[in-house]
C-alpha positions as CSV (number, residue, x, y, z in Angstrom):
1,X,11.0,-17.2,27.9
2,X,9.8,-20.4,26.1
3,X,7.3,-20.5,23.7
4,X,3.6,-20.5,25.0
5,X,1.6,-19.6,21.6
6,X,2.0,-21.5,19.0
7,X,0.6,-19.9,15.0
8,X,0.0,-22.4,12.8
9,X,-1.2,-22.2,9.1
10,X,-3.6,-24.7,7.9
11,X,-5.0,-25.4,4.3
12,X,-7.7,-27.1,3.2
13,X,-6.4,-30.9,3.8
14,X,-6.6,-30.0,7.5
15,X,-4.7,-31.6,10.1
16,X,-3.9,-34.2,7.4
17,X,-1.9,-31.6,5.9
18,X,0.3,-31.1,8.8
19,X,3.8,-31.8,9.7
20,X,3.3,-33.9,12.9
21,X,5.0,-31.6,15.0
22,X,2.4,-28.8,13.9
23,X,-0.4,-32.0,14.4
24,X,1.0,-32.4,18.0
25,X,0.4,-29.0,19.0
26,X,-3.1,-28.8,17.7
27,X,-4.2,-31.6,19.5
28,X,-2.1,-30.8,22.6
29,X,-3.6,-27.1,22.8
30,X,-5.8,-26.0,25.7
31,X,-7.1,-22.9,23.9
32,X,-7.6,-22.5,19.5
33,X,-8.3,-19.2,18.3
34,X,-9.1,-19.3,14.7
35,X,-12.1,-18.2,12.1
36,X,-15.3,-20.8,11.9
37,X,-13.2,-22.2,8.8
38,X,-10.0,-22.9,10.4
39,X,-11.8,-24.5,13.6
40,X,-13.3,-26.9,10.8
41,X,-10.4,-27.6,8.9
42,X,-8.7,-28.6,12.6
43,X,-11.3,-30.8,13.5
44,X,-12.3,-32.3,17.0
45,X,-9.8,-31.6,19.9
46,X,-10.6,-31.1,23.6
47,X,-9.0,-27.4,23.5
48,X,-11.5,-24.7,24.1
49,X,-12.7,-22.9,21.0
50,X,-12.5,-19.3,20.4
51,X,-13.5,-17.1,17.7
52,X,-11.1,-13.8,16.2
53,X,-12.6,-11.2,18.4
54,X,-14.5,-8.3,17.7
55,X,-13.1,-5.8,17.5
56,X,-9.9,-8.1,15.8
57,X,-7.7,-5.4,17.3
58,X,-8.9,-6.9,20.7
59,X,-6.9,-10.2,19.5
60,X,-3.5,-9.2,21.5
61,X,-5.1,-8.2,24.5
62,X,-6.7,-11.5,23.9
63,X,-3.9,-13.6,23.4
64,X,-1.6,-11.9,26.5
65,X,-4.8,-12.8,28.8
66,X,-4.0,-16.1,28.0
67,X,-0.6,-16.7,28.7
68,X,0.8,-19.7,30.9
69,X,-1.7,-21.5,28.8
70,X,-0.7,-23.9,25.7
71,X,-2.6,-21.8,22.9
72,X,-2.9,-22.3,19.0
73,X,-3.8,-19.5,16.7
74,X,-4.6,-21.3,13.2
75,X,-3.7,-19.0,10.3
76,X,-4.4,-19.6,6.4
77,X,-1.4,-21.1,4.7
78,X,2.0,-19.2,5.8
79,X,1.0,-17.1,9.1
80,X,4.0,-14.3,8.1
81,X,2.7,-14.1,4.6
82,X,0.0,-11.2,4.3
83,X,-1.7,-13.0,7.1
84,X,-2.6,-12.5,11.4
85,X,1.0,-14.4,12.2
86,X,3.2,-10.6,11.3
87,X,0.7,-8.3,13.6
88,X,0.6,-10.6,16.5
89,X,4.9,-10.7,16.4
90,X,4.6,-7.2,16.5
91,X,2.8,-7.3,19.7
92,X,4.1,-9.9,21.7
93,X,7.7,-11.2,22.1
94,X,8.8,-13.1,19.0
95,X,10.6,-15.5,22.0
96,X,7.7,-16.7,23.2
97,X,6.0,-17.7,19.8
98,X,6.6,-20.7,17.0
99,X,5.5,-20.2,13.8
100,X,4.5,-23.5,11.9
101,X,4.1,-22.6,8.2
102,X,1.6,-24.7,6.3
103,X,2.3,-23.7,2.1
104,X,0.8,-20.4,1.0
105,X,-2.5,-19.6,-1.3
106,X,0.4,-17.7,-3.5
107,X,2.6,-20.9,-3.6
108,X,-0.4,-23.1,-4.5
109,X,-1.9,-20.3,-7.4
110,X,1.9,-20.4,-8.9
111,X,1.6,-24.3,-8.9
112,X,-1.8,-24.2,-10.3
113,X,-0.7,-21.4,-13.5
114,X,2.9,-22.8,-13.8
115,X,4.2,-19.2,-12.5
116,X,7.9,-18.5,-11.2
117,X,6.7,-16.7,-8.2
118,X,10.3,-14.7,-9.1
119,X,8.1,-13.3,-11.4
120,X,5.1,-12.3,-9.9
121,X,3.9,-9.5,-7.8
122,X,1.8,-10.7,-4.7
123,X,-0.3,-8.3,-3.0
124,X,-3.6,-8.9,-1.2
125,X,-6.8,-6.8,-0.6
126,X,-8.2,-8.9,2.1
127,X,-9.7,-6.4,4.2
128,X,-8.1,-3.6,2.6
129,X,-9.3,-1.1,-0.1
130,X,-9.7,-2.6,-3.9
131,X,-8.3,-0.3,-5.2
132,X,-4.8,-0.2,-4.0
133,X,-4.0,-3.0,-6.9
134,X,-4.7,-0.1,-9.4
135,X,-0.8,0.8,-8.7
136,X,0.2,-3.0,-10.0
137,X,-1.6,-3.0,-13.5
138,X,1.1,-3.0,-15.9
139,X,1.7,-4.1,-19.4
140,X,2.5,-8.0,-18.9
141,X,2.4,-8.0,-15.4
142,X,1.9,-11.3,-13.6
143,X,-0.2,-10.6,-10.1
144,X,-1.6,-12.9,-7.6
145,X,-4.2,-11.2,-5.1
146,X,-5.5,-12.6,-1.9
147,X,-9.4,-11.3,-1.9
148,X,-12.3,-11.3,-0.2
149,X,-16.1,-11.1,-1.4
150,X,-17.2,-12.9,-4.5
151,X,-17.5,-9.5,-6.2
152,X,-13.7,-8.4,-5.3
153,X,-12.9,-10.5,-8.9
154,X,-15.4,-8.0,-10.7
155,X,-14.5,-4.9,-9.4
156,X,-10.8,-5.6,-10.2
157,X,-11.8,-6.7,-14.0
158,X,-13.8,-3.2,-13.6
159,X,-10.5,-1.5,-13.2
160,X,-8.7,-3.2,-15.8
161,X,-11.1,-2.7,-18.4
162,X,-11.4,0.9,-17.7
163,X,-7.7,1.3,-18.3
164,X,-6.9,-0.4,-21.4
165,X,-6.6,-3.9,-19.7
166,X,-9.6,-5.3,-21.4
167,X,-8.1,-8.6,-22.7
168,X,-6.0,-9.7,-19.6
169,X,-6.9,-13.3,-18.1
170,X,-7.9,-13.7,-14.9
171,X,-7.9,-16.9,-12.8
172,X,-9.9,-17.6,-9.4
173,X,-9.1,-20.3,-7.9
174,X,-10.9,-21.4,-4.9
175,X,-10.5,-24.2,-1.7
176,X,-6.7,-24.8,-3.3
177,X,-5.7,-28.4,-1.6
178,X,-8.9,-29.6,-0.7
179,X,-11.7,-31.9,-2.0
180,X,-13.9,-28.8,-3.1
181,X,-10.9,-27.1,-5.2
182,X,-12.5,-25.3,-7.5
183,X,-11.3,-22.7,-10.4
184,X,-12.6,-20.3,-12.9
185,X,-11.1,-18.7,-15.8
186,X,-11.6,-15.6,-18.5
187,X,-11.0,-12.1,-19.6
188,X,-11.6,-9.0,-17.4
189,X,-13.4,-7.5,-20.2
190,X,-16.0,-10.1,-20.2
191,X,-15.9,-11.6,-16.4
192,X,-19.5,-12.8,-15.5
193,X,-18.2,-15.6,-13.0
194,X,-19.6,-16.2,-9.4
195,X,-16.7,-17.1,-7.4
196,X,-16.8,-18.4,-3.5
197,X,-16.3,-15.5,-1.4
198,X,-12.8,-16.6,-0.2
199,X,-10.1,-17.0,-3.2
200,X,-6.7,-16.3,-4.8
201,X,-7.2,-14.1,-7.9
202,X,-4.1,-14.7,-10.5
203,X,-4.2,-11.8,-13.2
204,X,-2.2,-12.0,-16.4
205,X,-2.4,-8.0,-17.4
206,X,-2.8,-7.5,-21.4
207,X,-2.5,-4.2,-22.6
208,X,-4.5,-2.8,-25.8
209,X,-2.6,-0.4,-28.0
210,X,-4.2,2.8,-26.2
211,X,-4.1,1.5,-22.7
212,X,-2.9,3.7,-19.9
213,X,0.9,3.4,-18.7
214,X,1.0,4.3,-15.4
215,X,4.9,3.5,-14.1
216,X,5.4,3.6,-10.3
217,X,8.5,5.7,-11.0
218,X,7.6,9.4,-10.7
219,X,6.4,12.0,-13.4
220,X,2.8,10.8,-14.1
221,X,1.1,13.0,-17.0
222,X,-0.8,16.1,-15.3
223,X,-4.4,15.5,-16.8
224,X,-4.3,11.8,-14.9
225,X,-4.6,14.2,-11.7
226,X,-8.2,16.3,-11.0
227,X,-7.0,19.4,-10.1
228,X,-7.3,23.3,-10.1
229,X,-4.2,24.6,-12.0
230,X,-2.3,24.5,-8.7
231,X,-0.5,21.3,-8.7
232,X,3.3,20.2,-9.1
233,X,3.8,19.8,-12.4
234,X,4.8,16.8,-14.0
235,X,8.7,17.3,-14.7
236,X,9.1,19.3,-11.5
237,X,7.6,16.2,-9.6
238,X,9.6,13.5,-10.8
239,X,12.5,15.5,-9.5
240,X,10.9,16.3,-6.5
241,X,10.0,12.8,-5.3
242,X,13.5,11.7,-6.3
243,X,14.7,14.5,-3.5
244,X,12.3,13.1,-1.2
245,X,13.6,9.0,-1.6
246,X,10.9,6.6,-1.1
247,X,11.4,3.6,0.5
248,X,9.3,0.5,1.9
249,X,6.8,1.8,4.6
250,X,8.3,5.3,4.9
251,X,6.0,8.6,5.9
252,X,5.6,11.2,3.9
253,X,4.3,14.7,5.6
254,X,2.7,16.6,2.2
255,X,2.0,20.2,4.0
256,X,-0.5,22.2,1.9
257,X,-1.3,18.7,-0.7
258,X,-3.6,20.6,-3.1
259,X,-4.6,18.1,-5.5
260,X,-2.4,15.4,-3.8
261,X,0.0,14.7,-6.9
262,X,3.2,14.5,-4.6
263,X,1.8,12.7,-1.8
264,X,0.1,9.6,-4.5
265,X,3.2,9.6,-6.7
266,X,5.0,9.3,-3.6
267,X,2.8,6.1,-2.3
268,X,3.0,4.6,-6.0
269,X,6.8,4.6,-6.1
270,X,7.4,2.0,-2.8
271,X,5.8,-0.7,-1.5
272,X,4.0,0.5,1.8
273,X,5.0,4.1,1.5
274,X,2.6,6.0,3.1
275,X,1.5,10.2,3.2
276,X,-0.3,12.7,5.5
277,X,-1.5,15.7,3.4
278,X,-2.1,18.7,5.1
279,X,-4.5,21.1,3.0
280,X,-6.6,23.9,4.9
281,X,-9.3,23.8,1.4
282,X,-12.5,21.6,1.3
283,X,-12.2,21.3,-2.1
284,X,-8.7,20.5,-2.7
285,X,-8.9,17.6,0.0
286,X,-11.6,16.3,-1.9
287,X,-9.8,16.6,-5.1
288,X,-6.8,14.7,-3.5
289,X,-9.2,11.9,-2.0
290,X,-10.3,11.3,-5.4
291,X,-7.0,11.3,-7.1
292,X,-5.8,8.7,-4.4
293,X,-8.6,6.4,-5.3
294,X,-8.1,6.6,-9.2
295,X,-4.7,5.7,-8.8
296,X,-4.3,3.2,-6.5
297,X,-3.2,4.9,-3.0
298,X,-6.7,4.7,-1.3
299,X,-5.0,5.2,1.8
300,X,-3.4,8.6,1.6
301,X,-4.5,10.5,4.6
302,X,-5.6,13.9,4.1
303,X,-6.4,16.1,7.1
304,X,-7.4,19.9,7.2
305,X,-5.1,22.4,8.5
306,X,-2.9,24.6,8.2
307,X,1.0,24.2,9.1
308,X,3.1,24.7,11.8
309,X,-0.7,24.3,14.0
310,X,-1.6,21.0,11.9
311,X,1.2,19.2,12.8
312,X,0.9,18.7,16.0
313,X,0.3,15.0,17.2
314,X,1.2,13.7,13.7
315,X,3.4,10.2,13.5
316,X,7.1,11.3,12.8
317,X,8.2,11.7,9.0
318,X,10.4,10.0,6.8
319,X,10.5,12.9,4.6
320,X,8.3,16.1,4.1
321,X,7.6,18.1,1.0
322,X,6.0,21.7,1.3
323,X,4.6,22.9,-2.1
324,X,4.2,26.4,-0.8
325,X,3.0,28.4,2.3
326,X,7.4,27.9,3.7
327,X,7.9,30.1,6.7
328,X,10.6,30.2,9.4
329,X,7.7,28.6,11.7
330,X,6.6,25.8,9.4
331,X,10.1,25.2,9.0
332,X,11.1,24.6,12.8
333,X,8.6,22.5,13.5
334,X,8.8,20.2,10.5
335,X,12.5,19.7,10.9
336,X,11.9,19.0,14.9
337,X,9.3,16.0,13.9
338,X,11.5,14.7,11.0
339,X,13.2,11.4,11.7
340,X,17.3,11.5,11.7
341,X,17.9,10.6,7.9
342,X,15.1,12.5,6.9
343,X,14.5,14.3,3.4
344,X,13.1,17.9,3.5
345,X,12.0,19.2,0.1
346,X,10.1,22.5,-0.4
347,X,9.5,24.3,-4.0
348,X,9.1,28.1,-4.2
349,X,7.6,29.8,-7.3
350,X,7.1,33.2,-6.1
351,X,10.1,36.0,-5.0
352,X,8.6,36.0,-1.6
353,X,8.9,32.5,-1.1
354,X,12.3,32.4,-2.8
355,X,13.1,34.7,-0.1
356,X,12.5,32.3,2.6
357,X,14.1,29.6,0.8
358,X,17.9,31.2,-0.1
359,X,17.6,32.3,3.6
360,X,16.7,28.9,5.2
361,X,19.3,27.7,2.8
362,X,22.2,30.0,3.7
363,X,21.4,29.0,7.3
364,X,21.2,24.9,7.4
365,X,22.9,24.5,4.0
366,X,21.8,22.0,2.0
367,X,21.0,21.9,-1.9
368,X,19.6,25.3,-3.8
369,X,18.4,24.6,-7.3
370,X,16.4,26.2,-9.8
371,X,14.2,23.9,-12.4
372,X,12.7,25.6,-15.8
373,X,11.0,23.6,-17.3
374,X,9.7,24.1,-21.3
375,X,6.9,22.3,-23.1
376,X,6.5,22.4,-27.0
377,X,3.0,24.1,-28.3
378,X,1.5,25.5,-31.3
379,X,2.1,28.7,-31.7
380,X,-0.5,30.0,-34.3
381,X,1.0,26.9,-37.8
382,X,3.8,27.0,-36.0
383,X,5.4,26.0,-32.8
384,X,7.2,27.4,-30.0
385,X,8.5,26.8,-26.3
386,X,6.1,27.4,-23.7
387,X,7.9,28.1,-20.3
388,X,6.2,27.3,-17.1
389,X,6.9,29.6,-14.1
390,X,10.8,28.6,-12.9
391,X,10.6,26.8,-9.5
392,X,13.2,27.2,-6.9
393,X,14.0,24.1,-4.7
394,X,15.4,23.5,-1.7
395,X,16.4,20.3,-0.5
396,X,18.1,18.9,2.6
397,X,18.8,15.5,4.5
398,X,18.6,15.2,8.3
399,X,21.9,14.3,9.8
């Protein structure tokens, strides 16, 4: 089928801006989806005008209602780039679309700051939570963030204050391309600016001698975590989320979460990762909410329940991880939902639950280990070893 839609990403020069082949098709168009911005950056055509729907997800049925028709969807900048040209070629045929790329706000902040965009991490929280760029501040870390709201620049020099980041620079830069380019500069400790409500925010991260490290490899410190005493202890995790593999936009199922260290160290450690955690207490859920937020996974899901009933209905794992509570049951319906090439990972600390575990083990095979772990602590002037409880893991891969 040829193509009938047409995306096109348009800055701040407008049509000028254009290739003419990406002109032609704006002012050929019968139809021109696009925010109040982007109908006034396209100018006057004869097409008929339409606004993103409400609600946006309504913009596919949208879009199919239209077909047979010569339509234009303007897009900021690159349309594939953190932007409305990725969902809609999830949706509809990439045959019958053309993508028309106009240069993106991360192209034209690297221009403006003189950064290798090699070198940068680009992320946006345009219409997502803040405070999923908490997992990106690192000691001389380059970031460009797409934002929205003038306060989004505040409450992100809020966070980098807060965690040793004080003295970082951060750059807003505003209407890149255009006549009413505009840009503001200074220090997250001290940020007072009022910025237009749609910018690109280019953060140079500065740490202070005491600032917190926070490494999106596993094995965060235990008192970064609110929790009760019942959590995966540090050492024991890092191992643990190396058995369970993250990758780019993989799901984690995180039966009985407690505190939710697992399921956020999990998040942190890929780009997209995401985690379901199952926990049947109020206040461990809450616990886990809050842990998400503080470290930058604001969109771990946390449902109550209790396994194998919770499960049911749940998107398909990449990889599951059960803290405690293993039973035959839990077991047989966990390894039914989990994708081929899935990881299974569950921990036992007590002889009941190591029970389980050599039996599952001796049954489906897979890897048996046991993990003691010893931390250094005064021991009256003195110190000694402290052992925590030995943990028995068992770990397997779907094949």
């Amino acid at each position: 089928m040829s193509a009938w839609l047409h995306i096109v990403g348009i800055g701040e020069d407008g049509l000028e801006g254009l290739l003419p082949a990406a002109r032609a098709v704006v002012q050929s168009a019968e139809v021109i989806i696009g925010g109040d911005r982007h109908h006034q950056l396209a100018g006057i055509t004869s097409a008929e005008r339409l606004s993103w729907p409400s609600p946006f997800d309504a913009l596919i049925s949208t879009l199919q209602g239209l077909r047979g028709k010569r339509v234009v969807v303007l897009a900021t900048g690159d349309p594939l780039w953190f932007s409305v040209g990725a969902r809609i070629g999830r949706e509809i045929d990439p045959s019958e679309i053309t993508y028309h790329p106009q240069l993106s706000a991360f192209q034209l902040a690297s221009a403006r700051m003189g950064w290798s965009m090699a070198d940068v991490e680009t992320l946006t929280v345009h219409g997502r939570p803040v405070e999923q760029m908490i997992a990106f501040i690192q000691p001389d870390q380059r970031l460009l963030i797409l934002t929205t709201g003038a306060q989004t620049p505040g409450q992100i020099a809020q966070f980098l204050t807060q965690r040793g980041f004080g003295s970082s620079k951060m750059t807003v830069l505003a209407a890149m391309g255009g006549d009413r380019e505009q840009r503001f500069d200074g220090l997250a400790e001290s940020w007072s600016h009022e910025v237009p409500p749609f910018n690109t925010l280019a953060v140079d991260c500065v740490a202070a001698p005491d600032a917190a490290l926070l490494p999106r490899v596993p094995g965060l410190p235990d008192e970064l975590f609110e929790h009760d005493g019942t959590m995966t202890k540090r050492e024991v995790r890092a191992v643990t989320i190396a058995k369970l593999m993250p990758m780019r936009g993989a799901l984690l199922w995180d039966i009985g979460t407690g505190c939710g260290s697992v399921a956020v160290e999990w998040m942190r450690a890929a780009r997209y990762a995401q985690a379901i955690g199952i926990e049947p207490r109020a206040d461990r859920r809450a616990m886990a909410g809050q842990n998400a937020l503080a470290l930058g996974t604001p969109k771990l899901q946390v449902i109550e329940g209790t396994a194998p009933d919770a499960l049911e209905g749940l998107a398909a794992p990449d990889a599951i991880f059960i803290g405690g509570g293993l039973s035959d049951a839990v077991f047989e319906t966990a390894w039914q939902a989990l994708k081929p090439l899935g990881r299974f990972v569950a921990n036992a600390v007590t002889l009941e639950s190591e029970t389980v575990l050599m039996a599952l083990h001796a049954k489906h095979g897979g890897e048996l280990v046991r993990l003691s772990v010893n931390r250094a602590e005064p021991v009256g002037p003195y110190r000694g070893w402290r052992p925590f409880m030995p943990v028995t893991q068992w770990s397997l891969i779907k094949r």
